[in-house]
C-alpha positions as CSV (number, residue, x, y, z in Angstrom):
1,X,25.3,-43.6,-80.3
2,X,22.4,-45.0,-78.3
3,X,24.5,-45.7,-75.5
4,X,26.4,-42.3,-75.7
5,X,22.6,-40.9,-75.1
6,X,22.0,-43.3,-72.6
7,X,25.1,-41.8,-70.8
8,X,23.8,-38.4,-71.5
9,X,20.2,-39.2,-70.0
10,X,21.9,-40.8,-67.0
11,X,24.8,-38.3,-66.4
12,X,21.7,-35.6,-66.2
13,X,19.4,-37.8,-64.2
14,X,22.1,-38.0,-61.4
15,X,22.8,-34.7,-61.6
16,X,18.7,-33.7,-61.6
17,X,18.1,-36.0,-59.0
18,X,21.5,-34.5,-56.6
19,X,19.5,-30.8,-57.3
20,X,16.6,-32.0,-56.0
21,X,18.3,-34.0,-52.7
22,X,20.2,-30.6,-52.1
23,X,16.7,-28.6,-52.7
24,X,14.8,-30.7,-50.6
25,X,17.6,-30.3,-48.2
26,X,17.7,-26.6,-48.5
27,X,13.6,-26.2,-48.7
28,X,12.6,-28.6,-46.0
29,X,9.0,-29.0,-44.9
30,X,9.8,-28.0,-41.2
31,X,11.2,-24.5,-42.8
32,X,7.8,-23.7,-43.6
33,X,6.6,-24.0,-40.5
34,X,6.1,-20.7,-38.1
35,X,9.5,-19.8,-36.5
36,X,9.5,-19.1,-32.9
37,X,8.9,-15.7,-31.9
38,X,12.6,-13.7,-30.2
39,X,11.7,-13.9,-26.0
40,X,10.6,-10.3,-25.2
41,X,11.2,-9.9,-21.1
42,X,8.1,-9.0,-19.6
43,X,9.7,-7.4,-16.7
44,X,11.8,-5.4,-18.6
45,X,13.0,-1.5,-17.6
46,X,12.4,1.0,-20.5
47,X,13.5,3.7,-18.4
48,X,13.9,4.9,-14.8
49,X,14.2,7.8,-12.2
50,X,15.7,7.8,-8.7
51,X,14.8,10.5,-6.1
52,X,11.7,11.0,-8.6
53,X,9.3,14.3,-8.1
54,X,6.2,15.0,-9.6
55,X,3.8,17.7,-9.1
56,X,0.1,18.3,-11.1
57,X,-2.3,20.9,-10.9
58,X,-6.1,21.1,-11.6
59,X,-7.0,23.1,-14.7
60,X,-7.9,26.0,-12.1
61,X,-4.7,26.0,-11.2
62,X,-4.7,24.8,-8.0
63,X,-2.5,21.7,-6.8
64,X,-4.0,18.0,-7.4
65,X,-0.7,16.4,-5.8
66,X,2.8,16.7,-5.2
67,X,4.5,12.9,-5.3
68,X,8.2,11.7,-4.9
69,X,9.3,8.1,-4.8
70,X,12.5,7.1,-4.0
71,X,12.8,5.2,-7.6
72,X,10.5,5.2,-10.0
73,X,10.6,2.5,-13.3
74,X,8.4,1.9,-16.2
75,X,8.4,-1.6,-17.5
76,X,8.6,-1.3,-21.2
77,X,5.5,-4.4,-22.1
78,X,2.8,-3.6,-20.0
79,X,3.4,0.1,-19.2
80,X,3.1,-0.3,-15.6
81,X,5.0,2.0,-13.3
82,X,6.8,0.4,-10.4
83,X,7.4,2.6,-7.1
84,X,9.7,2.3,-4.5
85,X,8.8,4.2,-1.3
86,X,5.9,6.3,-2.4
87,X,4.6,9.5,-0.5
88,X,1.8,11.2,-2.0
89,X,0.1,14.6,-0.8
90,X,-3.5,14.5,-2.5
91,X,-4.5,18.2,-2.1
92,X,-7.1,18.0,-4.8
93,X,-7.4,21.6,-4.8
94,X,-7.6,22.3,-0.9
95,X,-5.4,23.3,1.5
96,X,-5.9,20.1,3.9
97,X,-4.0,17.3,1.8
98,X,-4.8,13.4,1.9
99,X,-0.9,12.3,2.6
100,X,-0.7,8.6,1.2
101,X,2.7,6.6,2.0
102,X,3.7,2.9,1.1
103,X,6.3,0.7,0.5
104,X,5.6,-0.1,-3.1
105,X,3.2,1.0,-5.9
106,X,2.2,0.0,-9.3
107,X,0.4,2.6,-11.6
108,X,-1.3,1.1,-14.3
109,X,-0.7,2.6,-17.9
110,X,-2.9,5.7,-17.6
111,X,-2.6,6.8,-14.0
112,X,-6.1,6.1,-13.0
113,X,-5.2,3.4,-10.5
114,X,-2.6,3.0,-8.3
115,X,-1.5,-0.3,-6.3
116,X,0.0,0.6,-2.6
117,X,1.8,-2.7,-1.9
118,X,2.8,-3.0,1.9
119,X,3.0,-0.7,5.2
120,X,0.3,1.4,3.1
121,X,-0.8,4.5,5.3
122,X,-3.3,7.2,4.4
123,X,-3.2,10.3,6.9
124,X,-4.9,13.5,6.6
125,X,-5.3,16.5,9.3
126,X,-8.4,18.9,8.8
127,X,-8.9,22.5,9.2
128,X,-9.8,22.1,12.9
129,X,-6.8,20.1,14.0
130,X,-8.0,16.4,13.7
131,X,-6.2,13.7,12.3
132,X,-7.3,10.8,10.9
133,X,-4.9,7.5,9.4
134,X,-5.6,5.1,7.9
135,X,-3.4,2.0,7.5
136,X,-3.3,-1.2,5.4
137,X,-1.2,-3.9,3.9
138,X,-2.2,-2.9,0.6
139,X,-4.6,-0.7,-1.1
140,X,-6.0,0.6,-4.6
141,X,-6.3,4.3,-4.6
142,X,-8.3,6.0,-8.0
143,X,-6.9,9.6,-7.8
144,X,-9.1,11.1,-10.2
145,X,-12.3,9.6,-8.6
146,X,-10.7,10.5,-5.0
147,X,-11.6,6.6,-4.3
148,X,-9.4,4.2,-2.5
149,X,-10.3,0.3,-1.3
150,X,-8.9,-2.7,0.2
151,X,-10.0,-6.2,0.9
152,X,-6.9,-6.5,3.5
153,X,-7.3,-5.6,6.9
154,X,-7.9,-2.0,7.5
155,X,-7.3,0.2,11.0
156,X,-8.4,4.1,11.2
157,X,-7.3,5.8,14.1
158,X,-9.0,8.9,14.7
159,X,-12.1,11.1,16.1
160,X,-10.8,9.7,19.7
161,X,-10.8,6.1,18.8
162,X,-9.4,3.1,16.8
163,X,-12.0,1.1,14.3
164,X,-10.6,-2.3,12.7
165,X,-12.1,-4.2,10.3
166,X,-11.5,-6.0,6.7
167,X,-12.0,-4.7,3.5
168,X,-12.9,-0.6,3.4
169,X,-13.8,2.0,0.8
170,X,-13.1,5.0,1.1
171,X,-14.6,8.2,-1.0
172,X,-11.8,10.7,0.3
173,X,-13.6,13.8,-1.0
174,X,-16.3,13.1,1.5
175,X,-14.2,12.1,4.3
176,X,-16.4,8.8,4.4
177,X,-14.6,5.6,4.8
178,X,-17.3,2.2,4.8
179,X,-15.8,-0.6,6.7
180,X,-17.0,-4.0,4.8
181,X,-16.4,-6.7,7.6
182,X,-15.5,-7.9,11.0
183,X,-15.6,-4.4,12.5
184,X,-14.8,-3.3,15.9
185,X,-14.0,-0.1,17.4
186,X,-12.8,1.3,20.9
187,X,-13.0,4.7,21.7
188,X,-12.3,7.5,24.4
189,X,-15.0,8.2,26.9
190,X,-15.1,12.4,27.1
């Protein structure tokens, strides 16, 4: 009888002591620790357009700009726009439009700022026949402020004359572009 319960109490400690070996098995330490996080693609397409056209107006009515890209794509992460071949008429309400070209562009989430990204070139021609361009490697342009800079190198040709220097802002409402280094200009004797 007391080895019949000795049995028992053995039979049951092998069989506690295989639940725990499968438990501990099952409920590891290292399950508790955090599980990696899925890879999310950071330069991944949400949704795209080709032969993209986009036109906004002031709340007068009148035309802020008239854009079309050749392929526009908005990278689902960071919200950024990507845009290939640019070409931007800034008319900010008046007939005489700021017609901004590039390669490339990036718009950040909520349109304020976009990146021009290669062969950049900013042209305009004003009521009395005078044209002005501005080009770039790459510049920021604000559209709502009617702001643009660069710290690349800069040339404006225009007003009978070239002007070269590095870095520029430019307040295109004004017309006023401010040259920030290394500036040189040749122009037309009349």
């Amino acid at each position: 009888m007391f080895s019949k319960k000795i049995r028992t109490i053995a039979l049951f400690s092998v069989i506690a002591a295989l639940l725990v070996a499968v438990g501990y098995w099952n409920i590891s330490p290292e399950s508790f620790l955090d599980k990696p996080q899925a890879t999310v693609d950071k330069n991944a397409i949400d949704y795209y357009a080709t032969n993209a056209h986009s036109v906004q107006f002031l709340p007068d009515g009148k035309m802020q700009y008239e854009m079309t890209a050749d392929k526009v794509e908005h990278l689902m992460v960071s919200e950024v726009t990507l845009l290939t071949k640019p070409d931007l008429q800034m008319y900010r309400g008046t007939t005489y439009p700021w017609h901004v070209q590039s390669e490339k562009g990036e718009v950040n989430p909520d349109g304020t700022e976009v990146e021009l990204i290669d062969s950049v070139r900013v042209a305009r021609t004003d009521e009395k026949n005078r044209t002005m361009i501005i080009t770039s490697s790459r510049m920021t342009v604000f559209p709502q402020k009617q702001y643009a800079q660069t710290e690349q190198a800069v040339r404006i040709d225009g007003a009978g004359g070239v002007t070269t220097g590095n870095g520029m802002k430019a307040y295109l409402k004004e017309g006023r572009m401010d040259l920030l280094s290394n500036v040189r200009g040749q122009y037309e004797a009349r």
